[in-house]
ZAMARGU-4260 file (C-alpha; in steps of 0.2 Angstrom, whole numbers, plus 5000, padded with zeros to 4 digits):
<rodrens>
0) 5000/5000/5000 | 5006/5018/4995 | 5002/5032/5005 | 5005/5050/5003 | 5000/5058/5021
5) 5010/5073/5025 | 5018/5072/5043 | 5025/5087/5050 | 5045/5089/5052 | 5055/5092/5069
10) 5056/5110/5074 | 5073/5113/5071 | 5081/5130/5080 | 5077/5145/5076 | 5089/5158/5072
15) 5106/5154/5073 | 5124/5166/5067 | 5136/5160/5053 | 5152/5153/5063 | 5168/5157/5055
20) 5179/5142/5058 | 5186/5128/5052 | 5171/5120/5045 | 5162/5134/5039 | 5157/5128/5021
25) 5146/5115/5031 | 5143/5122/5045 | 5133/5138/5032 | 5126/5125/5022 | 5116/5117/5037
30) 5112/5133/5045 | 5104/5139/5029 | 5096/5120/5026 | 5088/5123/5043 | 5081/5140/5039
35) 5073/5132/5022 | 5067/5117/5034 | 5059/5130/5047 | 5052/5142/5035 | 5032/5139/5033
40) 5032/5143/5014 | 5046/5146/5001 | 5058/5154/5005 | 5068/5166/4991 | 5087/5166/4992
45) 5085/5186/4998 | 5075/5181/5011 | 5089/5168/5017 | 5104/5181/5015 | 5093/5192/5030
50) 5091/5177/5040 | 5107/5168/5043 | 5118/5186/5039 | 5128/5176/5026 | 5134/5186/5009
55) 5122/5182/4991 | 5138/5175/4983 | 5139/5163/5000 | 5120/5161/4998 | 5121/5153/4980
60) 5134/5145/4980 | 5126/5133/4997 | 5108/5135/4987 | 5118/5127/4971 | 5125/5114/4980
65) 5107/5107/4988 | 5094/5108/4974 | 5111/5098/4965 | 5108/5085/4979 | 5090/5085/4978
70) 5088/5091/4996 | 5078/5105/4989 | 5069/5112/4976 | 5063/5128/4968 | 5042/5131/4965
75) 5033/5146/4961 | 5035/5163/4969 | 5043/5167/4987 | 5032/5183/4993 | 5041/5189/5006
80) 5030/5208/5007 | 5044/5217/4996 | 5042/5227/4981 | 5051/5222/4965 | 5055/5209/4955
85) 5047/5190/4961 | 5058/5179/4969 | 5059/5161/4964 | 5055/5152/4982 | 5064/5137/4989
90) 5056/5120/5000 | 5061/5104/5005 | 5061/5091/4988 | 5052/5075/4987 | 5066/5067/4978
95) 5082/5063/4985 | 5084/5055/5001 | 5070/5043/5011 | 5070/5036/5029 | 5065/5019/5032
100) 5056/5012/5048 | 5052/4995/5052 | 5041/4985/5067 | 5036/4971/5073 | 5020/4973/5082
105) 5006/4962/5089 | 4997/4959/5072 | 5010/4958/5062 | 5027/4966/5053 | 5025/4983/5045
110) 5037/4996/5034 | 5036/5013/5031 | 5046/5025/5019 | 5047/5045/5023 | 5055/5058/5010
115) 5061/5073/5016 | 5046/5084/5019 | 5040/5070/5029 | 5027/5064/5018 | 5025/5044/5019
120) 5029/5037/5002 | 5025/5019/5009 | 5016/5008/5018 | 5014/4990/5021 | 5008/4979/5032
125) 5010/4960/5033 | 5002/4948/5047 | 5016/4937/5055 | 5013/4922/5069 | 5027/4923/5083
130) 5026/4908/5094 | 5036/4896/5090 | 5048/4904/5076 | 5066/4911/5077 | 5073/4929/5081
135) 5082/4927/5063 | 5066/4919/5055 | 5055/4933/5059 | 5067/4948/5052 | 5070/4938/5037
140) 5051/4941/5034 | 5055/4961/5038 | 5071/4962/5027 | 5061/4955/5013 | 5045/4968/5018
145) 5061/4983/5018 | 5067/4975/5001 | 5052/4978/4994 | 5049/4995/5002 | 5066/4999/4996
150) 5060/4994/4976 | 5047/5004/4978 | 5052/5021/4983 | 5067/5018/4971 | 5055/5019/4957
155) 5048/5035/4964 | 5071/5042/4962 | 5070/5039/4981 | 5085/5033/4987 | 5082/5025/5007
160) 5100/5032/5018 | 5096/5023/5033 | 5083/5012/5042 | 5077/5011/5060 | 5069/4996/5069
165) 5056/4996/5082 | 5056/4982/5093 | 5046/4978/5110 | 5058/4979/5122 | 5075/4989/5129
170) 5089/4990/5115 | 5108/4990/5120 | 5117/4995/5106 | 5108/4986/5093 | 5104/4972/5104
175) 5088/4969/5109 | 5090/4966/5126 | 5074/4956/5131 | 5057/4953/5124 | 5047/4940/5134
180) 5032/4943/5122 | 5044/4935/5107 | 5054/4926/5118 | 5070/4936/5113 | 5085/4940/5124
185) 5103/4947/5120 | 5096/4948/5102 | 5108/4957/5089 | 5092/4962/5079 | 5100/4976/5069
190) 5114/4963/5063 | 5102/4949/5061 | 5091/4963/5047 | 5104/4967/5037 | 5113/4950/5034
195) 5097/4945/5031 | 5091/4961/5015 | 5099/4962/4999 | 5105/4980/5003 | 5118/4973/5015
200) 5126/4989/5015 | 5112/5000/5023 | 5113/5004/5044 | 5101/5001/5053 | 5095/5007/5069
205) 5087/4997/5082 | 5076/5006/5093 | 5060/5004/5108 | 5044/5004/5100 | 5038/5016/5112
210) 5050/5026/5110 | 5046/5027/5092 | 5029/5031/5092 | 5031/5045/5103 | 5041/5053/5092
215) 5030/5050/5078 | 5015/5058/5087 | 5028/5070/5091 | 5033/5075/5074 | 5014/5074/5068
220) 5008/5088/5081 | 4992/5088/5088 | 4989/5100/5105 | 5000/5089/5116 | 5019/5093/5107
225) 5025/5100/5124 | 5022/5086/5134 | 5014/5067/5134 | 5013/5051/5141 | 5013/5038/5124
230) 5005/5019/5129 | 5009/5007/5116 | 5000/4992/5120 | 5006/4977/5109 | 5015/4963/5112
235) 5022/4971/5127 | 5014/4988/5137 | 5029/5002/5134 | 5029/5020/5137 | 5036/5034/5125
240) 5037/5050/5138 | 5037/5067/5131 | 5044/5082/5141 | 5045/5101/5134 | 5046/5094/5116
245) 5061/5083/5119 | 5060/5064/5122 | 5065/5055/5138 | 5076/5042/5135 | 5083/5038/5153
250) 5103/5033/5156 | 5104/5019/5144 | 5086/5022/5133 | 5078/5009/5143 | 5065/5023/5150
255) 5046/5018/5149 | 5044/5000/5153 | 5026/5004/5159 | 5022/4987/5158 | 5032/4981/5172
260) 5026/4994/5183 | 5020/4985/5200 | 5000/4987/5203 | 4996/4974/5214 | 5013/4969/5225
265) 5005/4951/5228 | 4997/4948/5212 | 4999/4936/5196 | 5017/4929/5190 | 5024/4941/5176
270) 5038/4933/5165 | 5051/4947/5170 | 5051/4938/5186 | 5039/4949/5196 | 5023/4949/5204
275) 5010/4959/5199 | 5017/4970/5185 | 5004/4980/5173 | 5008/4967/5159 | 4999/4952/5169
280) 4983/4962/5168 | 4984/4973/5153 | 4995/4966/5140 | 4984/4957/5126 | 4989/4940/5132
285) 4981/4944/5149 | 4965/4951/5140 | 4963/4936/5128 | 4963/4924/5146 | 4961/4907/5142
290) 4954/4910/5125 | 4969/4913/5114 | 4967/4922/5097 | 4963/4909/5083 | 4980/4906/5072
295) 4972/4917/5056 | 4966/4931/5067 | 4977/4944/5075 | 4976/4947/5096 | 4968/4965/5096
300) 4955/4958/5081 | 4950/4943/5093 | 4948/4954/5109 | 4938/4967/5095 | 4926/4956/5090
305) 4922/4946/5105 | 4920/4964/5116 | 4909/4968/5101 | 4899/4953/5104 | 4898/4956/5124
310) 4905/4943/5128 | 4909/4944/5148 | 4924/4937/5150 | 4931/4947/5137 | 4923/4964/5144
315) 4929/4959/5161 | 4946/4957/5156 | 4947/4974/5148 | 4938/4981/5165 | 4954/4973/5174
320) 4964/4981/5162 | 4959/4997/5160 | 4960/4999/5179 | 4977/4992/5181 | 4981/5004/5167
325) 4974/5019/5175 | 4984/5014/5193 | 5002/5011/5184 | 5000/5030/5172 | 4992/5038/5189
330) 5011/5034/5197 | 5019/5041/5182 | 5012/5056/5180 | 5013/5060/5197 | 5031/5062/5196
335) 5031/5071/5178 | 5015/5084/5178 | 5011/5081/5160 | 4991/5082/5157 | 4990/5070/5139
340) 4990/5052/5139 | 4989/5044/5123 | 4983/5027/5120 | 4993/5019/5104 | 4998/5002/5096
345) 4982/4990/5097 | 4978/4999/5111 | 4972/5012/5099 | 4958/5000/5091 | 4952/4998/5109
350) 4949/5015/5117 | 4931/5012/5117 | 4934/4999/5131 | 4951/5008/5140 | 4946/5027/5144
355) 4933/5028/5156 | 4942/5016/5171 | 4957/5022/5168 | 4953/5040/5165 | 4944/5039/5184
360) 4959/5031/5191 | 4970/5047/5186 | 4954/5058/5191 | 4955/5048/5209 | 4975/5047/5210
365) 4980/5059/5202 | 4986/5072/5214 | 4982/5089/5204 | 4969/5083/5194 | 4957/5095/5201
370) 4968/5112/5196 | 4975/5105/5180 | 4962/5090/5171 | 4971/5074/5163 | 4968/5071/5146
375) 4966/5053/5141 | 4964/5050/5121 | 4969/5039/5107 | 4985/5041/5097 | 4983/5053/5083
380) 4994/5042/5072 | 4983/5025/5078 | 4993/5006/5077 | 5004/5015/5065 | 5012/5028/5076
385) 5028/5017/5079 | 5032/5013/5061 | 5031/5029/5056 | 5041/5037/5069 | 5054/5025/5063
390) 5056/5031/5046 | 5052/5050/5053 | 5069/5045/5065 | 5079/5039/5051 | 5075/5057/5039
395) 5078/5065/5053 | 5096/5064/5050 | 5095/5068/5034 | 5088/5087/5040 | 5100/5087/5054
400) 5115/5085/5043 | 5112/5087/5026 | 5130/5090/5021 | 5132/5069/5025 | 5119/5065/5013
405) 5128/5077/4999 | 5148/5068/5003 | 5139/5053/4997 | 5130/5058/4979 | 5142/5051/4965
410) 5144/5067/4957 | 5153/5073/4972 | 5166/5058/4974
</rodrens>
């Protein structure tokens, strides 16, 4: 499936002077790419010189060098409120570089391919059974769902510069340190992806889930930017935190692991070991009880179907959890005063069933709810959030620093 929806870029900063050093031809040409990326319509080459106080000469000669590497593009008229002749605008191109993200979630495997101006170019989704099956057989299904995605936006001159990997569980350097749901541990996941493509020769980043789709919703705006408390719930129940704009990773990126959260200190066996954790009441396993999802029919579509059907056992079992759910966020935002909590991943599709309980457990345990109301509300970016966030993560360093992406065109080796 192709998709063409426009997702808005990282804020880059603002203003910033030329600095006269060492690497001043790439230190110019990023602070001018920046001032392209912020700019909320085309921007002339005049309007630049004013911005970033570098000479005209300087000015075209940086201008040259990124609509020659596709990172820009000129279209129609820049009107920028002066008198005299029109000036030919510049914007972010929609050729050129594209980021790739890639996930493994609860109903499946999915990919994703950005171009620059953040618009998704791909998007494919493909149902994949867990239980039972390898850490290398399941990204070999990936790599051939990035080949593909690869192809694809190749036809489109789109040329993929890195890929990022989200994953359901704390990543070490690439390696996917544990993830009871596909019953990985010590996993070199990023190594594993790209033996396995026939683009050997791409990096890959390997990165929570959580994380990712935080930063999606990030980049795709909304009114919580400043601050938000992301639930993925999936295979596992993580957490992408949002503080002032910036996301929280914690020492070693391991931040957000709501899912093992204690709710009741004495309650059920979790498979990290502990009692009681969030998961063993809220995770999709603990919802589907002793009815397991048929083998053609993903997890969230079971539990879907049978709350639609009012089937007790099923509507119980998401009572459980959306209280459990509303206990473990009421401890988080506690500590962090943020007032959004978005529900995302399958979690998403099940809203209907999660809000109230666990919107009345923030209300009752929430310290400050009664000056300053929690929001609690789906994901704008829906199960899709993480995969998109992905690729969003690997662009990003394309519009961070443009001037790699330009040492690497074969007109400039």
């Amino acid at each position: 499936m192709t998709d063409r929806t426009s997702i808005r870029p990282s804020s880059p900063r603002q203003r910033e002077a030329p600095v006269r050093q060492e690497s001043l031809r790439t230190i110019n040409l990023e602070l001018v790419f920046r001032h392209i990326l912020a700019a909320t319509h085309p921007i002339s080459r005049t309007e630049l010189a004013a911005a970033t106080g570098l000479t005209r000469p300087t000015i075209t000669r940086i201008v040259e060098d990124l609509l020659a590497g596709q990172l820009i593009t000129e279209t129609g008229i820049a009107h920028d409120g002066r008198a005299g002749r029109p000036r030919v605008g510049l914007t972010l191109s929609d050729r050129g570089p594209a980021g790739l993200g890639l996930d493994i979630r609860a109903d499946g495997l999915a990919a994703c391919a950005v171009d620059l101006t953040g618009n998704v170019r791909h998007l494919a989704f493909a149902p994949s059974p867990y239980a039972g099956r390898t850490a290398g057989a399941v990204l070999a299904d990936l790599a051939r769902m990035a080949d593909a995605a690869i192809e694809a936006i190749a036809a489109e001159r789109l040329t993929v510069v890195t890929a990022t990997l989200a994953v359901p569980g704390p990543v070490d350097a690439g390696v996917v340190r544990t993830a009871p749901a596909l019953g990985w541990r010590d996993v070199d996941a990023g190594a594993l992806l790209r033996d396995a493509t026939r683009h050997l020769d791409l990096p890959v980043t390997v990165e929570n889930e959580a994380n990712l789709a935080a930063l999606g919703e990030l980049y795709a705006g909304g009114d919580a930017r400043g601050g938000f408390v992301y639930v993925s719930g999936g295979l596992g129940i993580g957490a992408g935190i949002v503080l002032d704009g910036e996301l929280l990773r914690g020492m070693r990126g391991w931040s957000g692991e709501l899912g093992h959260v204690t709710v009741y200190p004495d309650g059920k066996p979790c498979p990290c070991g502990a009692r009681g954790c969030l998961h063993t009441y809220a995770s999709l396993e603990a919802i589907l009880g002793d009815q397991p999802a048929p083998v053609d029919v993903t997890p969230d579509a079971a539990i879907l179907t049978r709350a639609d059907a009012g089937e007790p056992a099923t509507l119980a079992a998401l009572d459980t959890a959306s209280t459990t759910l509303g206990i473990a966020l009421s401890g988080v935002l506690n500590i962090l005063d943020i007032d959004t909590v978005l529900l995302g991943g399958s979690y998403a599709l099940l809203t209907s069933w999660l809000t109230a309980n666990a919107q009345a457990e923030i209300n009752q345990r929430v310290l400050t709810t009664g000056w300053a109301p929690i929001t609690v509300r789906p994901a704008l970016l829906g199960p899709d959030a993480a995969v998109i966030g992905a690729a969003l993560t690997s662009i990003d360093q394309i519009r961070q620093h443009p001037a790699t992406w330009l040492l690497h065109q074969p007109s400039r080796r």
